[in-house]
N, C-alpha and C positions, 0 to 999 in steps of 0.2 A: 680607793675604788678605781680609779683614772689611773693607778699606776696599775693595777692588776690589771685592765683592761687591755695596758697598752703593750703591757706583757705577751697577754692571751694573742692579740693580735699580732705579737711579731712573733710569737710560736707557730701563729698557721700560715705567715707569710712565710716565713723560715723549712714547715711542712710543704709547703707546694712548691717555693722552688727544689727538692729537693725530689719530690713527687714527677716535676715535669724533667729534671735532671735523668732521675732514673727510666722515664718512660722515652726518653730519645736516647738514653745508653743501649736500651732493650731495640730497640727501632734498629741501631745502626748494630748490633748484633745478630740481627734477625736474617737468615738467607733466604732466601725466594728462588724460587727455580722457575724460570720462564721460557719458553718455545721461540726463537726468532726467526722470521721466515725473510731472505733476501731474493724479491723479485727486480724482476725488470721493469722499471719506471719507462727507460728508454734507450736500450740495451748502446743504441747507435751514439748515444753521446756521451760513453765511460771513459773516463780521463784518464790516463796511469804515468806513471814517471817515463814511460817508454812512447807517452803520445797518445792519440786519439784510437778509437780502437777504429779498424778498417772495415765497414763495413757499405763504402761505395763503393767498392771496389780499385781504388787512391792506389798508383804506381808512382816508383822513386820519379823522382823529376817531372809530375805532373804539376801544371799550374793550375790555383783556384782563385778562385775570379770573386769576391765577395762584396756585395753591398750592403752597408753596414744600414742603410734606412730598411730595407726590409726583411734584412737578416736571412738572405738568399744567399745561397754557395752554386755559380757556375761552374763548369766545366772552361777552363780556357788554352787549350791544348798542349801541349810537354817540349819543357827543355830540352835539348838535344845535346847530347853527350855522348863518349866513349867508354865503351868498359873500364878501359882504365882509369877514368877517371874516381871511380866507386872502389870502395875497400870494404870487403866481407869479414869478417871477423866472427868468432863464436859469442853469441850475443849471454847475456844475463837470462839465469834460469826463475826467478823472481822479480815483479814489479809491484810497487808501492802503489796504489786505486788513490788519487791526487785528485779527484772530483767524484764524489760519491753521489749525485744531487740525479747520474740517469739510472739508480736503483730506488727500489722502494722498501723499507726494513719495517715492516710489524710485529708484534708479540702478542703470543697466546694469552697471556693472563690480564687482569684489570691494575693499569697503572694509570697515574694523572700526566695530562700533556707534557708537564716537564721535565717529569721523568722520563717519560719513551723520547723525547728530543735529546738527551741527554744520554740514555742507554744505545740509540741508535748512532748517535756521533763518536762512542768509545765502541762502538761495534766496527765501526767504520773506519775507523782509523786502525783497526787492528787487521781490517782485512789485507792478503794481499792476493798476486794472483802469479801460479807457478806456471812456468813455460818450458815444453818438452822439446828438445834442438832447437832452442832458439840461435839467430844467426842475425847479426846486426848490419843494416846496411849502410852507408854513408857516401856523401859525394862531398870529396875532402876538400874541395876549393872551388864553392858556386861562383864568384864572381869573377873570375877572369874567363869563366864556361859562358858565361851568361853576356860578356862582352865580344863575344866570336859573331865574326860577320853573321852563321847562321842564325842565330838570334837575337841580337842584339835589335837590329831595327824590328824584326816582327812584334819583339817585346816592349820597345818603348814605343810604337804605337797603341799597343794595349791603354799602355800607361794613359796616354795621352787623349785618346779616345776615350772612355771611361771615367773621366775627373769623380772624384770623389770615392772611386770603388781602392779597392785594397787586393793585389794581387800576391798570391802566396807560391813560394816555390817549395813544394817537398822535397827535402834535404837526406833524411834518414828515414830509417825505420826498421822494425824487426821481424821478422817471421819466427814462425812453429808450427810444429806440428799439432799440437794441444792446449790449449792454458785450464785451471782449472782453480778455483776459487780455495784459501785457507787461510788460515788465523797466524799470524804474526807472533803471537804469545799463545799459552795453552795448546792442544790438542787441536786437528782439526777442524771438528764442529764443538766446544766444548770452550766459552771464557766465564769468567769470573770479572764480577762489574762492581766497583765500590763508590756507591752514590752518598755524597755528604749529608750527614743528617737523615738517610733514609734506610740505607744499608747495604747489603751485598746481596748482588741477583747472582745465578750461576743460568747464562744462558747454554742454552742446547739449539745451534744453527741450523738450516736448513736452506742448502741455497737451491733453489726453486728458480733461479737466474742461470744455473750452469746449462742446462738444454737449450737454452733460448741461444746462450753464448756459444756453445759447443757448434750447434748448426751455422751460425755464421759466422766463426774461423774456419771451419770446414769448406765451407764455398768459397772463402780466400786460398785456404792452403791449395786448394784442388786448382786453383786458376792461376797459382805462381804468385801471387798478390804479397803484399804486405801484413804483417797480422796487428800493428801500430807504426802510425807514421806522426812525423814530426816537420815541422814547418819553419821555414823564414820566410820574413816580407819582404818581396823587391822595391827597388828605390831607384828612383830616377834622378840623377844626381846632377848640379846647376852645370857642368861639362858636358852633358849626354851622357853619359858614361852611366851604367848600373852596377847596384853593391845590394845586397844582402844584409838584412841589421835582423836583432831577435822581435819575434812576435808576442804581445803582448796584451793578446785579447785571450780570454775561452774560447774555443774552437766550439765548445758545445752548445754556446750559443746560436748557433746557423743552423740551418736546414743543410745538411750536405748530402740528402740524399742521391740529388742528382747531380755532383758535383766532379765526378769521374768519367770515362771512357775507356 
């Protein structure tokens, strides 16, 4: 009787693993079709492999003045340079979205938090964002620029006056005439998402972010401006002397709204 029992019982253990087997093979089988809408969280602080996107209006060789207690970006007025000393180049017609954190991505359909955290971060990593003449700008040797009578003392008073602030010199940056939001893999607006254990969604994009973005590269390109710039920190070095080393905060951390001229 105890052996039949024990039988019976590993029959319907043996049934339900095989039962819960089958119902997540079906699961991860199963496509979903869902709606993704990419807005703008905070259009001003999109990060891309080409830099910050420009939308104080940031020219090459401006300096910004940052205090790191309250996350305030000054205006601290511009290196002074020679044409020559900048190299133009035809810049990269594609960039990699490197901080996705000032969009907001939702979906049409009912998923649980882990999943929309999850479908939104393989959404995100798949975006990128294409650039119509772009043209790359660069000032090829800031530190001996930045050591010229003209600036040198103006700037290591900064320095000096300021204790504790962090002074940034824009170095590069790139212009266009258009950028415009797509997917890295797939089509367009059109991926395919495969979630462990849950299954395959085929999103359909919708970026509700590109008007927001379009109008403010527009009032860059129109003003000569920058359409992403990039940065080094200045350094006041134990000789007086200043050098340039890499920055190594998010930039989209600050307020930069007022942080240009």
């Amino acid at each position: 009787m105890r052996l039949h029992r024990c039988r019976h019982l590993t029959v319907q253990f043996a049934c339900s693993l095989l039962c819960a087997s089958l119902l997540a093979l079906l699961a991860s089988c199963h496509v979903r079709e869902l709606g993704a809408t990419v807005g703008c969280g905070n259009i001003q602080k999109l990060q891309t492999g080409m830099g910050l996107l420009n939308t104080p209006g940031v020219l090459l060789g401006n300096i910004i003045d940052l205090d790191p207690g309250s996350k305030h970006a000054g205006y601290g007025g511009r290196f002074i340079f020679q044409n020559a000393d900048v190299t133009i180049q035809p810049g990269d017609n594609k960039t990699q979205i490197s901080d996705s954190s000032a969009l907001s991505i939702t979906f049409s359909g009912q998923v649980s938090k882990e999943v929309s955290a999850q479908l939104a971060s393989q959404l995100s990593d798949n975006m990128q964002l294409n650039l119509a003449n772009s043209e790359h700008h660069q000032i090829d040797h800031p530190d001996p620029i930045l050591n010229r009578s003209d600036n040198l003392t103006t700037l290591k008073n900064k320095l000096l006056n300021a204790q504790g602030h962090r002074f940034l010199l824009v170095v590069a940056g790139n212009t266009a005439q258009s950028v415009t939001f797509s997917l890295k893999s797939g089509t367009t607006n059109k991926l395919s998402v495969n979630i462990p254990n849950t299954g395959q969604f085929d999103l359909t994009v919708d970026y509700s972010c590109q008007g927001d973005l379009t109008k403010e590269l527009s009032a860059e390109h129109a003003a000569g401006n920058l359409t992403f710039f990039k940065v080094s920190e200045i350094v006041l070095n134990s000789d007086n002397s200043l050098s340039t080393k890499t920055f190594d905060q998010n930039l989209g951390d600050y307020d930069l709204t007022n942080a240009a001229r």
